[in-house]
C-alpha positions as CSV (number, residue, x, y, z in Angstrom):
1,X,0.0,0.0,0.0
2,X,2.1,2.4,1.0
3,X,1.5,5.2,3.2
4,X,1.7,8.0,0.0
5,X,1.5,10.7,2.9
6,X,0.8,13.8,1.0
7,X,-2.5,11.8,0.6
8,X,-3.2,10.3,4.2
9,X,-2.9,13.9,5.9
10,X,-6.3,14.9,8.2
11,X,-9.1,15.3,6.2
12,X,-11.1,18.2,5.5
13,X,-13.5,19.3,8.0
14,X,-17.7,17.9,7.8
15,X,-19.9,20.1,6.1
16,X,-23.5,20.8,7.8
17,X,-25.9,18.3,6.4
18,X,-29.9,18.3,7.0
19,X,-31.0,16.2,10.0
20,X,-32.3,13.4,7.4
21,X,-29.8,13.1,4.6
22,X,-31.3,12.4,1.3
23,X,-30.7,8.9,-0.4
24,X,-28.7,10.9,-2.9
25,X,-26.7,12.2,-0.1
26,X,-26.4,8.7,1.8
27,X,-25.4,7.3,-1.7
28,X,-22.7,10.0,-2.2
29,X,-20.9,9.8,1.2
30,X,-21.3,6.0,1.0
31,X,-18.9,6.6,-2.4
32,X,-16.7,8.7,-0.1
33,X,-15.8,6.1,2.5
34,X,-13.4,4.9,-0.2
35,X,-11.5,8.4,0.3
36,X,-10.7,7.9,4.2
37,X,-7.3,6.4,5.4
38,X,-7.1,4.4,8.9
39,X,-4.5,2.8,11.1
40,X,-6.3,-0.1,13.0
41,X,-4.2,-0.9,16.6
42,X,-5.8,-4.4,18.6
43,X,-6.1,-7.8,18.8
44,X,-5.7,-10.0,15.9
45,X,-6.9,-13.6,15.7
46,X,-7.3,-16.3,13.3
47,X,-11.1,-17.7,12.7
48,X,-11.3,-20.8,11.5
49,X,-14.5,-22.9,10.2
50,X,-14.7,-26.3,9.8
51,X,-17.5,-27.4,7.6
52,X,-19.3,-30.8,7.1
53,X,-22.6,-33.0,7.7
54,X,-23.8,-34.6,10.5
55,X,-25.0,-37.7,9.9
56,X,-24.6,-40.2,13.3
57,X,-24.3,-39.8,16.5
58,X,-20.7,-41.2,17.8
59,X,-20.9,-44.5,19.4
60,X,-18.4,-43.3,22.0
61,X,-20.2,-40.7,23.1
62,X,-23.7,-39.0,22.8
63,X,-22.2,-36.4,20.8
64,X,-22.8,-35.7,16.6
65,X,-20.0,-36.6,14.7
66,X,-19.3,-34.3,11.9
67,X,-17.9,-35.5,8.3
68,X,-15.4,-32.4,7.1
69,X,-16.0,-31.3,4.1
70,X,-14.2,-28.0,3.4
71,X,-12.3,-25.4,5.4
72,X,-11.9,-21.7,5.9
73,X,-9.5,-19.4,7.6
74,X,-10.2,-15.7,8.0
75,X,-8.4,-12.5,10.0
76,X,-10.4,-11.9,13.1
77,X,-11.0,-9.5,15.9
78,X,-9.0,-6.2,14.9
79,X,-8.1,-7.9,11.8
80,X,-12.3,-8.5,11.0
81,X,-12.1,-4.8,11.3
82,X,-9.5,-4.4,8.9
83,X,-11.4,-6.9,6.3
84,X,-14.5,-4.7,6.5
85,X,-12.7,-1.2,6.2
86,X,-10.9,-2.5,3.1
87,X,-14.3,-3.9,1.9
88,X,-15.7,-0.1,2.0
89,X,-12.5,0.8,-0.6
90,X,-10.1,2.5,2.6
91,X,-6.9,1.6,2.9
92,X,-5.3,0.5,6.1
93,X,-2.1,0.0,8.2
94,X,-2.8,-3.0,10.8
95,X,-0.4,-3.1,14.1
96,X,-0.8,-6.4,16.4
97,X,0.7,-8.9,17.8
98,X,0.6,-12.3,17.0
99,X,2.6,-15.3,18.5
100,X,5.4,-17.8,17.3
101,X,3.3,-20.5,16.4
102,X,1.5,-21.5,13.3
103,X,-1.6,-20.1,13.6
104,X,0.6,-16.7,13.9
105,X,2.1,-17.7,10.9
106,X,-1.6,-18.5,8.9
107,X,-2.8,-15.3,10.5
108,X,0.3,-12.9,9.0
109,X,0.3,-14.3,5.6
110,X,-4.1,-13.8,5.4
111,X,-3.8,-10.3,6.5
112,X,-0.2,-9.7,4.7
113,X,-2.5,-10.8,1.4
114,X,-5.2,-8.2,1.5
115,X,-5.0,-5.4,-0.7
116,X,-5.1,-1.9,0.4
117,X,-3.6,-3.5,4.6
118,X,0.0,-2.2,5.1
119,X,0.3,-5.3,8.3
120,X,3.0,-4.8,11.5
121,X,2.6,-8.1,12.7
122,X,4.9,-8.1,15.9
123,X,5.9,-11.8,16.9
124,X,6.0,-12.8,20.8
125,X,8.2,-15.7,21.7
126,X,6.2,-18.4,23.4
127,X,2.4,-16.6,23.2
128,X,-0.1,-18.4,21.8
129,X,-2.1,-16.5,19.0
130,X,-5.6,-16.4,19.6
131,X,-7.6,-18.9,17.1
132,X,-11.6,-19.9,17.2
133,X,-12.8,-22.9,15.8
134,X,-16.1,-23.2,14.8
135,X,-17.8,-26.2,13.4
136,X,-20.7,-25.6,11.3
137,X,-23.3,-28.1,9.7
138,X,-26.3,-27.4,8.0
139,X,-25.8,-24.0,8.5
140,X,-25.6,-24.2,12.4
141,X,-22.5,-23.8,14.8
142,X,-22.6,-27.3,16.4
143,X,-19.0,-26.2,18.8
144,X,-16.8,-23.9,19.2
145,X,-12.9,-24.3,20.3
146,X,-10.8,-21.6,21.4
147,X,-6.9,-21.6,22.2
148,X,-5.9,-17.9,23.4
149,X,-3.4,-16.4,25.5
150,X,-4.9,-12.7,27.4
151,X,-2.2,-11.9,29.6
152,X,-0.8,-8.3,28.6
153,X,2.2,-8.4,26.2
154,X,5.5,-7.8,27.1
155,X,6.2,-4.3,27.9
156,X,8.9,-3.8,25.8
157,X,7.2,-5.2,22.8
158,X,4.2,-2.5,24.0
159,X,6.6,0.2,23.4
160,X,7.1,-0.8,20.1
161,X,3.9,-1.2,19.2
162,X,3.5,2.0,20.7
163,X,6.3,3.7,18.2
164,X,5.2,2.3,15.1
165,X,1.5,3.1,15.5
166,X,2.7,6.5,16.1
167,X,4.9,6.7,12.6
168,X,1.6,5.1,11.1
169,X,-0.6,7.3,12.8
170,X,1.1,10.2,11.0
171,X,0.4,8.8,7.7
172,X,-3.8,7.8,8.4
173,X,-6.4,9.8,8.9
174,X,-8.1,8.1,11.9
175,X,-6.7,5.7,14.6
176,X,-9.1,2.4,15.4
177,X,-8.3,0.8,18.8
178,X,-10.3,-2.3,18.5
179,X,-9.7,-4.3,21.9
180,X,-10.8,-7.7,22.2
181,X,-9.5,-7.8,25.2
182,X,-6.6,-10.4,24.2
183,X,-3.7,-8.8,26.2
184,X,-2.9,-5.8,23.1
185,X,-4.4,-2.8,24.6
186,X,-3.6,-3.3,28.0
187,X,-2.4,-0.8,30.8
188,X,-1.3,2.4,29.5
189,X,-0.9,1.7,26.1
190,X,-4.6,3.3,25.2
191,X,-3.8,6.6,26.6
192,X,-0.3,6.6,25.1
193,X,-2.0,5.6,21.5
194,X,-4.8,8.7,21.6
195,X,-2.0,10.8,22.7
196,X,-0.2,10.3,19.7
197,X,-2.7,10.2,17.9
198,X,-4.3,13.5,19.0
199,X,-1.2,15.0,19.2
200,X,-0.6,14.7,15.1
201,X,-4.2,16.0,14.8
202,X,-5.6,12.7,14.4
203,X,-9.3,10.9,15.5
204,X,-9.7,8.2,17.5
205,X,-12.5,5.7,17.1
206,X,-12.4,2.9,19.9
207,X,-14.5,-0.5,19.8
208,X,-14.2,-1.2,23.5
209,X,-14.7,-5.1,25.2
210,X,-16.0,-5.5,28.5
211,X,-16.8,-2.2,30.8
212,X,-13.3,-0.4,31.5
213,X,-13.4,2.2,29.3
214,X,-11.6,4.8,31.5
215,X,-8.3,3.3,29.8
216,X,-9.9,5.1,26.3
217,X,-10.3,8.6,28.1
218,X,-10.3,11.0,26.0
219,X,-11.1,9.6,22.4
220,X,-13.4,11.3,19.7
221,X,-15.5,8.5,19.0
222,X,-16.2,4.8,21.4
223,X,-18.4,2.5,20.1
224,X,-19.8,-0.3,22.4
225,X,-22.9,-2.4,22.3
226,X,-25.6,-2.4,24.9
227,X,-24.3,-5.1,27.6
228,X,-20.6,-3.0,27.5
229,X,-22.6,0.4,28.1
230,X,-24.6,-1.5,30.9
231,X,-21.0,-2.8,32.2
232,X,-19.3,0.5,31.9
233,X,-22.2,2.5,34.0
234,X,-24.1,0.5,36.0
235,X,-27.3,2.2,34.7
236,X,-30.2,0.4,33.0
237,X,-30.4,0.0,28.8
238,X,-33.4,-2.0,28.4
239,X,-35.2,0.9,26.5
240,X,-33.9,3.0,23.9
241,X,-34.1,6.4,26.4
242,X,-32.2,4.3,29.1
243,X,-29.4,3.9,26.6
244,X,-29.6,7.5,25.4
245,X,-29.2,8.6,29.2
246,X,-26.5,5.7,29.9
247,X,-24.6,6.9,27.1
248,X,-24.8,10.7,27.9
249,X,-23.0,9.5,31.7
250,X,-20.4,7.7,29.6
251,X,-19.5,10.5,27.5
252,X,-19.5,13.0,30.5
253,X,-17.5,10.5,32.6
254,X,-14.4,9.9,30.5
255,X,-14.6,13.0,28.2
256,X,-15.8,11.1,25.2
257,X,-16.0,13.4,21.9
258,X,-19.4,10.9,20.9
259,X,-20.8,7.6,21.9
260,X,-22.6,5.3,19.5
261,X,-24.1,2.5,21.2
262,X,-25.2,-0.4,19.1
263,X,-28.2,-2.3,20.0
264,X,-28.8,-4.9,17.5
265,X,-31.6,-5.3,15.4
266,X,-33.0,-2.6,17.4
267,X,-30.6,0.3,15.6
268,X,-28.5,2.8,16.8
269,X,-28.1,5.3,19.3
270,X,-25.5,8.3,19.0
271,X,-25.0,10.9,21.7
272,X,-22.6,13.7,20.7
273,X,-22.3,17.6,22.2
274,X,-24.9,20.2,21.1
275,X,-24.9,23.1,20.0
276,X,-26.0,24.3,23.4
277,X,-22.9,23.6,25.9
278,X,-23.7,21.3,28.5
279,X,-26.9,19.7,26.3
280,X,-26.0,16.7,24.7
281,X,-28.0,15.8,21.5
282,X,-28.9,12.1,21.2
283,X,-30.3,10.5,17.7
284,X,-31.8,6.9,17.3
285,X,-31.2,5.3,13.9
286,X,-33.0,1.9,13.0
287,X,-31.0,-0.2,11.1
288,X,-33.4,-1.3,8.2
289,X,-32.2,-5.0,8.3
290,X,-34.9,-7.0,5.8
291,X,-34.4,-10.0,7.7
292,X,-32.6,-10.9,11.1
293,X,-30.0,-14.2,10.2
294,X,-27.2,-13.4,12.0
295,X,-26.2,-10.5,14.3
296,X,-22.4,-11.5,14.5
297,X,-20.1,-9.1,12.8
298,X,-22.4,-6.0,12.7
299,X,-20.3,-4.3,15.7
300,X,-17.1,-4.3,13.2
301,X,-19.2,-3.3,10.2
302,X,-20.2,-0.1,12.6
303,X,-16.6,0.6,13.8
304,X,-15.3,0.5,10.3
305,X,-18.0,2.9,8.4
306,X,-17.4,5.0,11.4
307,X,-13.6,5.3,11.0
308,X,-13.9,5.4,7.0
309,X,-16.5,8.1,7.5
310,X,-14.2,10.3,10.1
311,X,-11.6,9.6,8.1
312,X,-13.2,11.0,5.0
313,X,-14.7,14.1,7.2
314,X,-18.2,13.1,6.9
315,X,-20.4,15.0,9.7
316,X,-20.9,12.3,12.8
317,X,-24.9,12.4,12.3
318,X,-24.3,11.2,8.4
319,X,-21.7,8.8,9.4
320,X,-24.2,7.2,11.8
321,X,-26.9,6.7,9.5
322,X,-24.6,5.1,6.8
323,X,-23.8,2.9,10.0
324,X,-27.1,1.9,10.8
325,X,-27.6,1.0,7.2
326,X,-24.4,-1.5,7.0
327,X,-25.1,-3.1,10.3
328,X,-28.5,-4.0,8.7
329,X,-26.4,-5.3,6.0
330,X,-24.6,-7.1,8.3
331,X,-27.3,-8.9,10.0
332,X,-28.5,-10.1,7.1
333,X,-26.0,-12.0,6.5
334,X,-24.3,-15.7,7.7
335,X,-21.6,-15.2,10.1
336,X,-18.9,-12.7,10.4
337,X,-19.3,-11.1,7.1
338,X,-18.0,-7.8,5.8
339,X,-20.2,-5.2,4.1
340,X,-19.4,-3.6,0.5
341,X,-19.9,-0.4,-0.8
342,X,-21.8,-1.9,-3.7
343,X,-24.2,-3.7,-1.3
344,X,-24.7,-0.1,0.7
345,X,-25.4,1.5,-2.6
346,X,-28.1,-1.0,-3.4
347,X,-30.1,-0.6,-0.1
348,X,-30.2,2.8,-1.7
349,X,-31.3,2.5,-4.8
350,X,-34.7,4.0,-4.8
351,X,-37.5,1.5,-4.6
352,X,-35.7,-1.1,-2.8
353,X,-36.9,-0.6,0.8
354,X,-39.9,-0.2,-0.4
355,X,-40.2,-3.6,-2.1
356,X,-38.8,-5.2,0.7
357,X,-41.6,-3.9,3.0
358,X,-44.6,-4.3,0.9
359,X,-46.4,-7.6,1.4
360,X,-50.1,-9.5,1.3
361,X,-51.9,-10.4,4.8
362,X,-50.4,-14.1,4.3
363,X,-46.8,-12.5,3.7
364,X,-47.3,-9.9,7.1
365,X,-48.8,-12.9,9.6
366,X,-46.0,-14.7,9.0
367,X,-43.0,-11.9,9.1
368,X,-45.0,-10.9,12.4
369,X,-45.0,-14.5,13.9
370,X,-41.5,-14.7,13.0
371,X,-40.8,-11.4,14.9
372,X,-43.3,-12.6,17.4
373,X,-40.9,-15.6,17.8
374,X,-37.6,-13.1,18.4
375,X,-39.9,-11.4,21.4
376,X,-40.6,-8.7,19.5
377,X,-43.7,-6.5,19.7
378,X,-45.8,-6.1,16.9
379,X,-47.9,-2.7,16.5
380,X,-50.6,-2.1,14.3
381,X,-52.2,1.1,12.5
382,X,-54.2,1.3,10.0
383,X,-55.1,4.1,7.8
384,X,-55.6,5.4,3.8
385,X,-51.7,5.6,2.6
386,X,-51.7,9.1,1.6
387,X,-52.7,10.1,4.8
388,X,-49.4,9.4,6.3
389,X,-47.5,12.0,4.5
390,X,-48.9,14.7,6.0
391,X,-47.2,16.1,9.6
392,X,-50.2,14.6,11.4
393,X,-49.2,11.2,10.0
394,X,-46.4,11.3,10.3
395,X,-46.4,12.2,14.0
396,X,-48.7,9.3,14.4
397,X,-46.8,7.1,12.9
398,X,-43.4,8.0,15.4
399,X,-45.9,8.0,18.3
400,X,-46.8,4.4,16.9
401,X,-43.4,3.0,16.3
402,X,-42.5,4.2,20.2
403,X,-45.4,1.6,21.8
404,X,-43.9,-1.5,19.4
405,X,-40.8,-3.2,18.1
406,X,-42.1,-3.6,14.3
407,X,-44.6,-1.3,13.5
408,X,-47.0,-3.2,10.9
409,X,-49.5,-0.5,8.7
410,X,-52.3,-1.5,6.9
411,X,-54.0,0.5,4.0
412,X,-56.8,0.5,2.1
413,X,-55.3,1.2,-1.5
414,X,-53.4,-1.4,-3.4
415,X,-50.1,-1.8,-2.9
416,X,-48.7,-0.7,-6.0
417,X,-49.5,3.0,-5.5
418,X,-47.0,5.5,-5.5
419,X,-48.4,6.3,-1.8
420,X,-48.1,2.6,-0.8
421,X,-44.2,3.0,-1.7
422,X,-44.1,6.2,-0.1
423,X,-45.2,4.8,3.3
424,X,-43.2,2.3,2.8
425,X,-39.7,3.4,2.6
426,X,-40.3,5.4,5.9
427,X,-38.0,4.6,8.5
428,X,-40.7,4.2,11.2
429,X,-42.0,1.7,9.0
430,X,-41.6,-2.1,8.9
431,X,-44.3,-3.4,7.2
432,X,-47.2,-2.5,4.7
433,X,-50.1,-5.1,4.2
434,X,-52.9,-4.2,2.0
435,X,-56.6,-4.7,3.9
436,X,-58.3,-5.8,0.8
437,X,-61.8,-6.1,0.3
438,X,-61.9,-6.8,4.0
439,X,-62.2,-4.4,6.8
440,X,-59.2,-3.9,9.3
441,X,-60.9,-6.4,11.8
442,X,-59.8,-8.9,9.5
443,X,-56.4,-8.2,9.1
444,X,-56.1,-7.5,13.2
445,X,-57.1,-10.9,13.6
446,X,-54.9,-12.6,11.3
447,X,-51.7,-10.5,12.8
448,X,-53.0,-10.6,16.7
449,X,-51.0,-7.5,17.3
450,X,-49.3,-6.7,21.0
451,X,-50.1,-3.0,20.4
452,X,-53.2,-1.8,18.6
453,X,-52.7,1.9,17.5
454,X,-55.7,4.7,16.9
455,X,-55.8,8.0,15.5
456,X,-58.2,9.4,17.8
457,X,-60.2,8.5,21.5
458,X,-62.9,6.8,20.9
459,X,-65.0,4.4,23.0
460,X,-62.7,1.0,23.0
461,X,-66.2,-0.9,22.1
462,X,-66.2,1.4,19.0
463,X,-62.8,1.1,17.7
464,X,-62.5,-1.7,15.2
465,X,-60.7,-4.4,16.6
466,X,-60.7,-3.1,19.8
467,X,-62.9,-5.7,21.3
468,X,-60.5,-8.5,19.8
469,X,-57.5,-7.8,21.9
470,X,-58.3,-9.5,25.1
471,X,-58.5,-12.9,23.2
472,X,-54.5,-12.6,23.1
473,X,-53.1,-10.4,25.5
474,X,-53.1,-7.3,23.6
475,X,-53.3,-3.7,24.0
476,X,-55.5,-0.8,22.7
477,X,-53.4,2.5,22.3
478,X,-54.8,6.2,21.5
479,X,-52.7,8.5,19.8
480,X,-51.9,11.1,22.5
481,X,-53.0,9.4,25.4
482,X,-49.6,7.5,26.7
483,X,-51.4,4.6,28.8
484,X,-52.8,2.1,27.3
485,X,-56.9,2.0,27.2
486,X,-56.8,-1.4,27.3
């Protein structure tokens, strides 16, 4: 690669951008990820996947026995983050440590191969480098084997680390500590890493394991997931306001620039300084996933549009969003998978959403029964399409999505109207089912909704439906009022 640094110098500073960026402008800063330079500093590992049938059960042991059939290797932890931030276009300088041994040696010459990586592998006499094992058949982990070593590296090979990541810092737009928590980013060698790297003018994005982050003080961007935020604080998360306020202690706490918290299939949730000192503003960002398979690997997918974005001086808002959009990606996938620019650019390609989201009654019961099956709850509104363009509906429909998980709408048109695809490729939206030639009492009890939504207070005997929702447990909310009437 090549650190070219008349190229790799700090980038520009964000431009303003509206609240809710445009898909042309999602589309356009997706392109610019390519643009952004970053140096990632963490744990490296080596995944491996063993792949086969299962077709007996041993006779030595109740256990299944699995006939190999093929088998992968793949960079892992701080090295998955590298893979995905080379899959957006950005090119990267990798500093780790790995052991003497031969999974060290696997795990240099995998990342060594990647275009775009400039790799400083450091070697540890007699550590063992950190290599999972899974063993997949039909589709399914059956086992998992790990063989790690987490004790903190030797000091002296931490200064090193310490000096080249400085050098490389230099020549990168944005430093990544990702810490698996795997002995690399131990003591003082976070502070001494956003030193350097603040001290060249440089960001710092950290994806943080486990609850200490007081050894990241300091850095512009940390990224941890909802049971790490819950660690960190000792405050609740369970809602999406608990995490806001959890996240606002974090940042006030340690001096974080921002915190975006990922919570799954549930979205985002960043918290960065106003523009009123003291007032922290908070966005939630859904992440638009058409289909939960698997939620492994979205946490790097965030960390690396995140750095690519900062990297390319994208405003933090615009770089969330286009994160929210490749963990949905992400979870859609099998495994540990990275995310493409291509495959970001086609969530954006007008039409799509809305194609995913538009379905018959057959279609929604059983999307909602599978959601039903995640414990998710399912909210329902009905309503002519058109209706919620306006800023009433569109008010009801963000009252709506806050009493539900997946917020399922029902209207009266066809489905192939332009409305219909309007409605559809709303945010606050997960679902549009047509009624049909049948009322909205017959699509309420085909979906048995948790959460029953209506425009205005009326008697609950007169609300269609409304008499329905004892038979499983439901409830009957009116816009406006905030308990439920039934």
């Amino acid at each position: 690669m090549g650190y070219r640094r008349g190229m790799h110098g700090p980038a520009p500073g964000p431009s303003p951008l509206a609240l809710e960026p445009t898909q042309a402008q999602l589309a356009d800063a997706v392109r610019q990820l390519r643009r952004g330079t970053a140096l990632v500093v963490g744990d490296a590992m080596l995944d491996r996947y063993v792949y086969g049938q299962v077709l007996r059960i041993s006779p030595e042991a109740p256990v299944p026995v699995l006939s190999v059939e093929r088998e992968l290797a793949l960079p892992g932890g701080a090295g998955n983050v590298v893979r995905c931030l080379t899959a957006l276009g950005s090119a990267v300088a990798f500093v780790s440590v790995v052991g003497d041994d031969q999974a060290g040696s696997d795990l240099t010459g995998l990342i060594g191969g990647q275009p775009g990586v400039e790799p400083w592998l450091l070697v540890q006499g007699g550590r063992a480098t950190t290599t999972k094992t899974r063993f997949v058949a039909a589709g399914q982990q059956i086992l998992r084997a790990d063989q790690e070593q987490v004790a903190p590296i030797h000091p002296r090979l931490a200064d090193r680390l310490i000096r080249i990541a400085s050098d490389a810092a230099a020549a990168t737009a944005v430093m990544v500590l990702s810490d698996y928590r795997k002995g690399v980013l131990t003591g003082d060698t976070p502070a001494r890493l956003i030193a350097a790297a603040h001290a060249g003018g440089r960001k710092v994005v950290v994806d943080p394991k486990g609850g200490d982050h007081a050894r990241f003080a300091g850095a512009d961007l940390i990224i941890p997931d909802r049971e790490e935020l819950a660690e960190a604080t000792g405050l609740p998360v369970g809602t999406a306001a608990e995490v806001a306020a959890a996240a606002r202690t974090l940042r006030a706490v340690h001096g974080f620039g921002a915190v975006l918290v990922v919570r799954g299939e549930e979205g985002l949730t960043l918290v960065q300084g106003g523009a009123v000192p003291g007032i922290d503003e908070v966005r939630q960002l859904r992440c638009d996933a058409a289909e939960l398979i698997d939620p492994a690997g979205a946490g790097d997918a965030v960390v690396a549009v995140a750095a690519a974005g900062m990297a390319a001086g994208l405003a933090l808002p615009l770089i969330a969003r286009l994160a929210a959009l490749a963990a949905g990606v992400a979870m859609g996938k099998t495994g540990i998978a990275v995310v493409r620019e291509d495959e970001l650019l086609e969530m954006l390609t007008p039409g799509l959403l809305a194609a995913r989201k538009l379905s018959g009654r057959g279609q929604a019961v059983e999307r909602a029964e599978r959601w039903r099956r995640r414990g998710l709850r399912i909210g329902f509104l009905a309503g002519e399409a058109g209706h919620f363009a306006s800023v009433a509906g569109q008010g009801l429909l963000e009252q709506a999505r806050g009493w539900c998980d997946r917020l399922v709408v029902g209207v009266a048109g066809p489905l192939d109207s332009p409305e219909a695809a309007a409605l559809a490729e709303l945010p606050l939206v997960d679902l549009v089912t047509a009624l049909g030639g049948g009322s909205a009492v017959d699509t309420i009890r085909a979906l048995r909704p948790d959460v029953l939504v209506q425009p205005q207070h009326n008697a609950a005997e007169s609300i269609p439906g409304g008499d329905m929702l004892s038979e499983w447990g439901g409830e009957l909310r009116i816009a406006g009022v905030g308990e439920p009437v039934l």
